[in-house]
C-alpha positions in Angstrom: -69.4 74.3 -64.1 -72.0 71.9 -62.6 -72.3 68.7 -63.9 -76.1 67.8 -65.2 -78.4 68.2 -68.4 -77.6 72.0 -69.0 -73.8 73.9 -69.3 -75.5 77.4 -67.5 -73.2 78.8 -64.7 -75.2 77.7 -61.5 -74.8 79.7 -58.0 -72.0 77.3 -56.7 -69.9 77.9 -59.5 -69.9 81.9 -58.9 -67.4 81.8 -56.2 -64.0 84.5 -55.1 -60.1 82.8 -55.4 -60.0 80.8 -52.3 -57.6 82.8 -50.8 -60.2 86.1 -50.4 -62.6 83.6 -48.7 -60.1 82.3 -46.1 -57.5 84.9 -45.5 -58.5 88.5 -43.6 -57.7 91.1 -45.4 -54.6 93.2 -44.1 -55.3 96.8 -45.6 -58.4 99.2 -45.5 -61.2 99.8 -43.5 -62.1 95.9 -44.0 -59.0 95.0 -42.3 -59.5 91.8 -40.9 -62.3 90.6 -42.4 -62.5 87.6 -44.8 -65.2 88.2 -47.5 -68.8 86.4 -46.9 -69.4 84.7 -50.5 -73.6 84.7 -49.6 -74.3 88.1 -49.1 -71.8 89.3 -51.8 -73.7 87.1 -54.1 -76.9 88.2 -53.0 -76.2 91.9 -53.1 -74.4 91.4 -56.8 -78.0 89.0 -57.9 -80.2 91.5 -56.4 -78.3 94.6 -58.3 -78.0 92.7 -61.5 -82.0 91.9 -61.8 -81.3 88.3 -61.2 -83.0 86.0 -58.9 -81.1 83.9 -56.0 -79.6 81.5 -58.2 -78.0 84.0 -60.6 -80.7 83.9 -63.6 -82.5 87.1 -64.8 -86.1 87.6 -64.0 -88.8 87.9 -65.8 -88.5 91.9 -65.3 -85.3 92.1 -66.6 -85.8 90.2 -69.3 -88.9 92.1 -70.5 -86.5 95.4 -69.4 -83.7 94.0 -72.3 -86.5 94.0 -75.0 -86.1 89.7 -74.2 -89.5 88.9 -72.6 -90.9 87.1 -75.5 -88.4 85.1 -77.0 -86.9 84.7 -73.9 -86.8 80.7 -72.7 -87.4 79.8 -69.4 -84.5 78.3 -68.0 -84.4 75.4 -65.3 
């Protein structure tokens, strides 16, 4: 994880093996392509309820029951 004052997972840290990012794939209909780490991420963040750097929003916090208590984070 990032180095700093807190030990959350930070949007740099939520990465693919190397290997997924650099080598085309050689089967399928995305034959050829190498996987674009952005968009995956913000398809995933977006699906999830999370905002671009991979926390939860407000909404989804108040959806889990956590909007109270919840803490904002950094």
């Amino acid at each position: 994880m990032t180095t700093g004052e807190t030990t959350a997972a930070v949007r740099e840290d939520d990465t693919l093996p190397p290997r997924l990012l650099t080598e085309p794939l050689t089967e399928g209909a995305p034959k050829g392509r190498v996987w674009e780490r952005e968009p995956l991420l913000d398809d995933y963040y977006q699906a999830r309820g999370w905002d671009r750097e991979g926390r939860p929003t407000p909404e989804k916090l108040r959806d889990l029951g956590l909007g109270e208590e919840a803490v904002p984070l950094p």
